[in-house]
KOLMI-237250 format. One record per residue (C-alpha): residue number from 1; residue in three letters; y, z, x. Coordinates in steps of 0.05 Angstrom, whole numbers, plus 32768, in hexadecimal, padded with zeros to 4 digits. Each point is the difference from the previous one (the first is absolute). Layout:
BEGIN
(NUM,'ala',(Y,Z,X)),
...
//
This chain:
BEGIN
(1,'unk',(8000,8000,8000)),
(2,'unk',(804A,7FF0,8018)),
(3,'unk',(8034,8030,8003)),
(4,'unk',(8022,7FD1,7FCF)),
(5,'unk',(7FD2,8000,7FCD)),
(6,'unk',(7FED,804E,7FFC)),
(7,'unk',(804C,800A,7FFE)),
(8,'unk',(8001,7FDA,7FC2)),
(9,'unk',(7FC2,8020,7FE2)),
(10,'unk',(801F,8045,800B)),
(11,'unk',(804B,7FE3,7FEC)),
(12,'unk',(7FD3,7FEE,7FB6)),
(13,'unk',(7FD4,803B,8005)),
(14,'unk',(8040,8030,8002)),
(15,'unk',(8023,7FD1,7FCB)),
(16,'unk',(7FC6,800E,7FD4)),
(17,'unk',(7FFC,8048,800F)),
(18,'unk',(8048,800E,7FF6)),
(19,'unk',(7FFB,7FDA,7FB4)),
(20,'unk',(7FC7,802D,7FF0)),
(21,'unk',(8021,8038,8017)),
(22,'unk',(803D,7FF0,7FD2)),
(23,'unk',(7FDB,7FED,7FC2)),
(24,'unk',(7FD4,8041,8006)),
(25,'unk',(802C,8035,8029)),
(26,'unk',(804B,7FF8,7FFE)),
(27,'unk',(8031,7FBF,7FFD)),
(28,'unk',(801B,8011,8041)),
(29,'unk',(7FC6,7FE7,8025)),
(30,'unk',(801D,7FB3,7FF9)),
(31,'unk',(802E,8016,8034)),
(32,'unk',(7FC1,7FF5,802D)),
(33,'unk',(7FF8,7FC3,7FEF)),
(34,'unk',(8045,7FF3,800D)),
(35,'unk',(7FFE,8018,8041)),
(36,'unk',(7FBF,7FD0,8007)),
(37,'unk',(8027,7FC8,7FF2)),
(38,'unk',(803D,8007,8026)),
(39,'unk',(7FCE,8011,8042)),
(40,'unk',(7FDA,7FBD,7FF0)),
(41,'unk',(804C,7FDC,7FFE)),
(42,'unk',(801A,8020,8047)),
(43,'unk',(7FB5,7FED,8016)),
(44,'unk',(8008,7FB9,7FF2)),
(45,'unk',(8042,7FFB,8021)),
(46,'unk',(7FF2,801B,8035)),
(47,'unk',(7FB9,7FFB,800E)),
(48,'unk',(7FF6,8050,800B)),
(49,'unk',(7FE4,803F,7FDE)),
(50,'unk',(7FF0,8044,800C)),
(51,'unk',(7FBA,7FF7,7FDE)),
(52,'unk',(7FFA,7FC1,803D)),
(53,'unk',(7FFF,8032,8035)),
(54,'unk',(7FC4,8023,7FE9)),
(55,'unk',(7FDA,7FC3,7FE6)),
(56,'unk',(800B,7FE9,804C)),
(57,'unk',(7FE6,8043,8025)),
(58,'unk',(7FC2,8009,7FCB)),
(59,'unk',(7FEF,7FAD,8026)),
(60,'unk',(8013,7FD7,7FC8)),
(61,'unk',(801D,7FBD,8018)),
(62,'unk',(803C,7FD2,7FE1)),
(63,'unk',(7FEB,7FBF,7FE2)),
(64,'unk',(802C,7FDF,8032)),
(65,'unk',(7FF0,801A,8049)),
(66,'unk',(8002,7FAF,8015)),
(67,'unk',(803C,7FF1,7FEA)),
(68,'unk',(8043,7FF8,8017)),
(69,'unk',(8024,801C,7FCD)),
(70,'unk',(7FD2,8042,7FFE)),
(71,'unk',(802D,803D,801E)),
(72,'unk',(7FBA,802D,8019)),
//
């Protein structure tokens, strides 16, 4: 698995969790899934997230480690 992919598995997974959360908990819990979004936003600008980092040290590898425009 690619770091890209399990960080958009876990983006969905928290998405999911955070609705669930809201229906069955409290309202307040869309503000996760705010936060989710806005993280997956400054990711795609600028290629980098927090959740990256740890994808990288548990081995995972980016889908573009041949490429030019990959910043690894």
């Amino acid at each position: 698995m690619t770091v890209e992919r399990m960080l958009r598995g876990m983006a969905g997974v928290m998405v999911l969790l955070s609705i669930s959360l809201a229906y069955f908990v409290d309202p307040r819990w869309l503000l996760l899934t705010a936060l989710v979004g806005l993280n997956l936003l400054q990711s795609a600008v600028t290629n980098w997230c927090p959740a990256m980092i740890l994808f990288k040290k548990m081995g995972m590898k980016g889908c573009c480690h041949n490429h030019k425009e990959c910043k690894e």
